[in-house]
C-alpha positions in Angstrom: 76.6 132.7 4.8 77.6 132.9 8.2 81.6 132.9 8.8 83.0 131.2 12.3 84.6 133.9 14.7 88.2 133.0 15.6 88.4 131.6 19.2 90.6 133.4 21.3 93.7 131.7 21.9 93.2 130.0 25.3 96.7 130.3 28.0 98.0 127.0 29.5 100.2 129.7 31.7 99.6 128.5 35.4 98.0 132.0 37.4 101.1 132.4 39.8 98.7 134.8 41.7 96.5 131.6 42.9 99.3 129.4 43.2 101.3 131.6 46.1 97.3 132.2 47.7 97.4 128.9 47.8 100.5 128.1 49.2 100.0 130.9 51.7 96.6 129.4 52.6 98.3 126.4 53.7 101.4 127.7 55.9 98.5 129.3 57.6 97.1 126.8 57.9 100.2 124.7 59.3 101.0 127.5 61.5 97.4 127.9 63.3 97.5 124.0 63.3 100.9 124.5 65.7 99.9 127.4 67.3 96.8 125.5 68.8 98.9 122.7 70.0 100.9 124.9 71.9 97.7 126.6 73.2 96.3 123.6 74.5 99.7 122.4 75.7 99.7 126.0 77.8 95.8 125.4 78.7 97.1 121.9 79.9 100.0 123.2 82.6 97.6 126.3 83.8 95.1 123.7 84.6 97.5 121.5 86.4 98.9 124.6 88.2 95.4 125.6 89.5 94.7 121.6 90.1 97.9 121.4 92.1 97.5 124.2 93.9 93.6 123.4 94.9 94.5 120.0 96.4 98.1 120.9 98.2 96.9 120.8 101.2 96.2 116.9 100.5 98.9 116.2 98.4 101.4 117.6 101.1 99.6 115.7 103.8 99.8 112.8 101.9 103.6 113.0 101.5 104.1 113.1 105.3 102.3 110.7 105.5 104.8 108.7 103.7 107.9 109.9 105.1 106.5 108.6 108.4 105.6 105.7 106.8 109.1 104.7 105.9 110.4 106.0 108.4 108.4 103.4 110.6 109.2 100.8 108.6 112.9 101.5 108.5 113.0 101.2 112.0 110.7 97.8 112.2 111.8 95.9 109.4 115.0 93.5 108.9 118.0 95.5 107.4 119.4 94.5 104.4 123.2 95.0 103.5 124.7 94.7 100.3 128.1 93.7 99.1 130.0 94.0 95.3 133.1 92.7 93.8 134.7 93.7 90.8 135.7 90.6 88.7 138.0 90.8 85.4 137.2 88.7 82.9 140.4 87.2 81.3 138.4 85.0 79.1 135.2 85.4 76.9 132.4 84.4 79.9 130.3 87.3 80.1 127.3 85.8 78.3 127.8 82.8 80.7 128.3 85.0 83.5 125.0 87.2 83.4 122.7 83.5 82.1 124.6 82.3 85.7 123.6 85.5 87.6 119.8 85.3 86.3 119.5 82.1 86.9 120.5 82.7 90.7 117.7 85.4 90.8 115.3 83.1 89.8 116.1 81.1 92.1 115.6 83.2 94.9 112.7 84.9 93.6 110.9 81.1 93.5 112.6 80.5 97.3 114.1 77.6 95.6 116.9 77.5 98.5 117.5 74.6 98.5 119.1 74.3 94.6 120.9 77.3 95.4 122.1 75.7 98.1 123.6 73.0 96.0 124.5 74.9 92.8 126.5 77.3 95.1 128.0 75.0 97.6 126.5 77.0 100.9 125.4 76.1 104.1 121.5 76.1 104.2 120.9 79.3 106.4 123.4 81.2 104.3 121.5 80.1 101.0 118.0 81.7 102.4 119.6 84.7 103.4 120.3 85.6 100.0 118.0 88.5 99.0 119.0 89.5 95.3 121.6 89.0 92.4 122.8 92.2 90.0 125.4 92.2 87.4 126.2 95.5 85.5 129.1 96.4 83.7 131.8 99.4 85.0 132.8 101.0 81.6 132.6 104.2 81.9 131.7 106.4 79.4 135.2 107.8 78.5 136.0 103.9 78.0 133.4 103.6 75.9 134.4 106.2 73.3 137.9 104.3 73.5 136.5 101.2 72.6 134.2 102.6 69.7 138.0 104.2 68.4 139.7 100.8 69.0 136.7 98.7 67.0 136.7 101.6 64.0 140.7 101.0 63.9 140.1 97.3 63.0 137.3 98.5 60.0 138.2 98.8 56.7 138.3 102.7 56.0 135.6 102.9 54.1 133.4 100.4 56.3 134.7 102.1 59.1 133.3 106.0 57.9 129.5 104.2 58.1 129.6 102.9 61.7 128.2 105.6 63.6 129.0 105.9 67.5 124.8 105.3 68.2 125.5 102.2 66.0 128.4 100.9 67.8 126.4 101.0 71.1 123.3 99.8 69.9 125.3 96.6 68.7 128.0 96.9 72.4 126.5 94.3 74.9 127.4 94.8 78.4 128.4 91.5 79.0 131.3 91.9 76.9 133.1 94.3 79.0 136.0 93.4 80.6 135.1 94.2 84.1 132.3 93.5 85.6 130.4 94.5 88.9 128.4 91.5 90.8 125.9 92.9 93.7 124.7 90.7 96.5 121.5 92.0 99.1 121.7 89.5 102.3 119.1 89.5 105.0 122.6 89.1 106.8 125.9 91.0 107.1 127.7 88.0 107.1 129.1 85.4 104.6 129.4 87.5 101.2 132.6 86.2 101.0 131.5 82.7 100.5 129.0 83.2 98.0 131.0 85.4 95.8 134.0 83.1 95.9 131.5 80.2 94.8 130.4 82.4 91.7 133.6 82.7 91.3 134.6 79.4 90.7 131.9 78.1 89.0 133.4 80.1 86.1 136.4 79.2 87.1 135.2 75.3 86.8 133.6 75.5 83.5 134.7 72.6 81.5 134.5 74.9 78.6 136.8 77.8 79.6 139.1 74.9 81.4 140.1 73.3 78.1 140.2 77.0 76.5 143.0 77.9 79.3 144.8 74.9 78.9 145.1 75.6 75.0 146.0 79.2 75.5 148.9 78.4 78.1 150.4 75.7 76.1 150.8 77.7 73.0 152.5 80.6 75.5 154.7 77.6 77.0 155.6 76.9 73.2 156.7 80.3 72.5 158.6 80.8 75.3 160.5 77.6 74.9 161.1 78.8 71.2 162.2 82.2 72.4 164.5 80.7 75.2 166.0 78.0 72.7 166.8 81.2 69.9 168.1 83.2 72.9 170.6 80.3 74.0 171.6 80.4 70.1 172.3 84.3 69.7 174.5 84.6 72.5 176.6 81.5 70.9 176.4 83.3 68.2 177.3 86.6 69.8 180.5 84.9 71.3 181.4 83.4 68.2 181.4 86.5 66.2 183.5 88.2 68.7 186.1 85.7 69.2 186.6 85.9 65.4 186.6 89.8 65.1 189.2 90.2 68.1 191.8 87.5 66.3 191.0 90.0 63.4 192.2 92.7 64.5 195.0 91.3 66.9 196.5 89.8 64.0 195.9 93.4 61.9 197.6 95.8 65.1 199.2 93.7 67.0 197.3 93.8 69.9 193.9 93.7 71.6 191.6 96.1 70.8 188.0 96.5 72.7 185.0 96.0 71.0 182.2 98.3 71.1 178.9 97.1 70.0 177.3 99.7 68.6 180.4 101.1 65.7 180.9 104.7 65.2 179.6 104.1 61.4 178.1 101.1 59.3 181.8 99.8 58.5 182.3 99.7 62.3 178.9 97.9 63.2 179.1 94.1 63.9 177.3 91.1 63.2 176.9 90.6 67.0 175.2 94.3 67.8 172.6 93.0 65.2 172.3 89.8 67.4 172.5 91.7 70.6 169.3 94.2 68.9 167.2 90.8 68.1 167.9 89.9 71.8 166.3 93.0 73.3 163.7 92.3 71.1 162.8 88.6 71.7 163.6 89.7 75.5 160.6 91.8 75.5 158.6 89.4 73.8 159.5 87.0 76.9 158.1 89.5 79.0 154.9 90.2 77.1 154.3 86.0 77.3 155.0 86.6 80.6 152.3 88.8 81.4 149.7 86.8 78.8 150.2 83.4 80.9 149.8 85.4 84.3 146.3 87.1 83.2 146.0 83.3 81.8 145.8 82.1 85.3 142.7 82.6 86.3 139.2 82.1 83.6 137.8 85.2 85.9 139.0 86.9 89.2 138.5 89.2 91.7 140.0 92.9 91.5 138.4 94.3 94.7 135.7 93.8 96.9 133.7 94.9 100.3 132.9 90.9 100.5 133.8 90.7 104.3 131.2 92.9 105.5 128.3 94.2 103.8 126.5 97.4 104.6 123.1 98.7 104.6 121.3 99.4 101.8 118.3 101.3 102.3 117.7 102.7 98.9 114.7 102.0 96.9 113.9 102.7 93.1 111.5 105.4 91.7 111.2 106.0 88.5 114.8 104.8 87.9 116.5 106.5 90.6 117.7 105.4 93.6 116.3 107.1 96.9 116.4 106.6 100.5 113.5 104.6 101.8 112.0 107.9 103.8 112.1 109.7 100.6 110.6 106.7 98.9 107.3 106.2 100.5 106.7 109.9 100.6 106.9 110.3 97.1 105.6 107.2 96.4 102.0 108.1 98.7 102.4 111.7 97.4 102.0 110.5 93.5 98.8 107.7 94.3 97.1 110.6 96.0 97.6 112.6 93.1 96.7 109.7 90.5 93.4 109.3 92.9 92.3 113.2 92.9 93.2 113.1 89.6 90.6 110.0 88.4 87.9 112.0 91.0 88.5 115.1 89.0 87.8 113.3 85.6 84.9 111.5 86.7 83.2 115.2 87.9 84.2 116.0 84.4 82.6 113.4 82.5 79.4 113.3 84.9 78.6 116.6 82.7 78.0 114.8 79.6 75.5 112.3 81.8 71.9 114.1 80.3 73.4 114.0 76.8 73.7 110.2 76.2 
């Protein structure tokens, strides 16, 4: 009778050994992975070093080329001069403001003259002169900070510890800012004046921000009449109280005694200090409404301008900078060159491949 042999217990144990091979297998894996990026991103510059370098001559030639370029054409062509203002906005038209300053552009950039003409109230010649519109905001970046600190002080706490400073300028629009920079280019020198001080008051002549001011500067007219009126009444008051504390004390000593406002100690302290301390306060609320119906004036206006006289702006973008138009065209003839050897150079390359398709 044959008897079953006993298996040998089998181990559910996991072989560490294979386990780190394995993991070890892959970070070498990952790190030849890297390593060949960085080889072909090496590869890449040497070859553009050695492509550079083989077509200089051309590339410098072709740069000259464009310096003389724009230099011919800044000496051909019509100038054109450029004027800003700075404007404050003492109301909420920013949104307004930049729609107004688009549409403008449009306008021009359609050589629809003639409704600018009319939306802006200028002379015909003065209307076609007009090259180009820009609006931008002048917060700086230090003012920036100090707004994000002003906006987190009117979070709750906790909401406040969420809003990161990335956030708070991803959600800031520029249009918002208080002051604002508007930019006119003019075939002409002349007449930036007239054309910002239209802008102007078509913001000025919303009937939107009209009825806004007229609310805001009533309700200040209110509470300086209220303050004026409690004003009248303290220092009624203030006489009253004194009349009646120097019969006091006449009648206690037997003769006048001066009376000083402040006291030496709480006994001493009158009821017409405490009126005289409410007046210095609703005094400097006077002068706060003061200040609120003088920026109430005016819906937007202008802080400072070169409006009388433009001057010339020669400066053209590349690649978001702003360059002199010499500069421009040399780079600017420089780089096609480039992009052109470049296309000529992949072209040879792929010809190689021609007898294996």
């Amino acid at each position: 009778m044959s008897k079953e042999l006993p298996q040998p217990p089998q181990s559910e144990e996991v072989d560490l050994g294979q386990l780190f091979k394995l993991i070890g297998n892959m970070f070498d894996k990952l790190f030849k992975f890297i390593g060949s990026i960085f080889k072909k991103i090496f590869l890449a510059f040497v070859w553009l070093w050695f492509f550079i370098k083989n077509h200089f001559i051309k590339l410098f030639i072709a740069g000259v080329l464009g310096i003389g370029l724009g230099f011919l054409l800044q000496k051909t062509s019509d100038p054109i001069y450029m004027s800003y203002i700075t404007v404050k906005q003492n109301y909420n038209t920013g949104e307004n403001l930049y729609n107004m300053i688009s549409y403008y552009n449009d306008l021009v950039k359609n050589e629809e003259y003639g409704v600018l003409k009319d939306v802006l109230e200028l002379e015909e010649n003065v209307a076609s002169s007009v090259l180009a519109f820009e609006i931008k905001s002048i917060l700086s970046e230090n003012e920036r900070i100090k707004e994000y600190d002003r906006y987190l002080k009117t979070l709750d706490t906790t909401v406040a510890k969420t809003v990161t400073y990335e956030m708070f300028l991803k959600n800031d629009k520029d249009y918002k800012h208080e002051f604002q920079e508007i930019k006119i280019q003019s075939k002409t020198r002349k007449n930036f004046g007239v054309v910002f001080g239209n802008i102007v008051k078509n913001i000025n002549s919303n009937p939107y921000f009209q009825r806004e001011q007229i609310k805001d500067l009533n309700e200040l007219d209110e509470r300086e009449k209220s303050l004026k009126e409690a004003l009248i009444k303290s220092d009624s008051l203030q006489s009253t109280y004194k009349r009646v504390l120097e019969k006091a004390l006449k009648a206690k000593n037997g003769s006048e005694i001066g009376i000083t406002f402040e006291g030496s100690n709480d006994t001493d302290k009158t009821k017409e200090f405490d009126l005289y301390q409410s007046d210095i306060v609703l005094r400097a609320e006077l002068v706060e409404i003061n200040r609120k119906k003088a920026d109430k004036e005016h819906i937007i206006e202008i802080l400072s301008s070169k409006q009388d006289s433009g001057s010339i702006d020669n400066k053209k973008k590349f690649l978001g900078f702003k360059i002199g138009q010499k500069l421009f065209y040399g780079l600017l003839l420089g780089l096609l060159t480039f992009i052109v050897l470049l296309g000529l150079e992949l072209i040879k390359y792929l010809e190689k491949f021609k007898d294996k398709i």
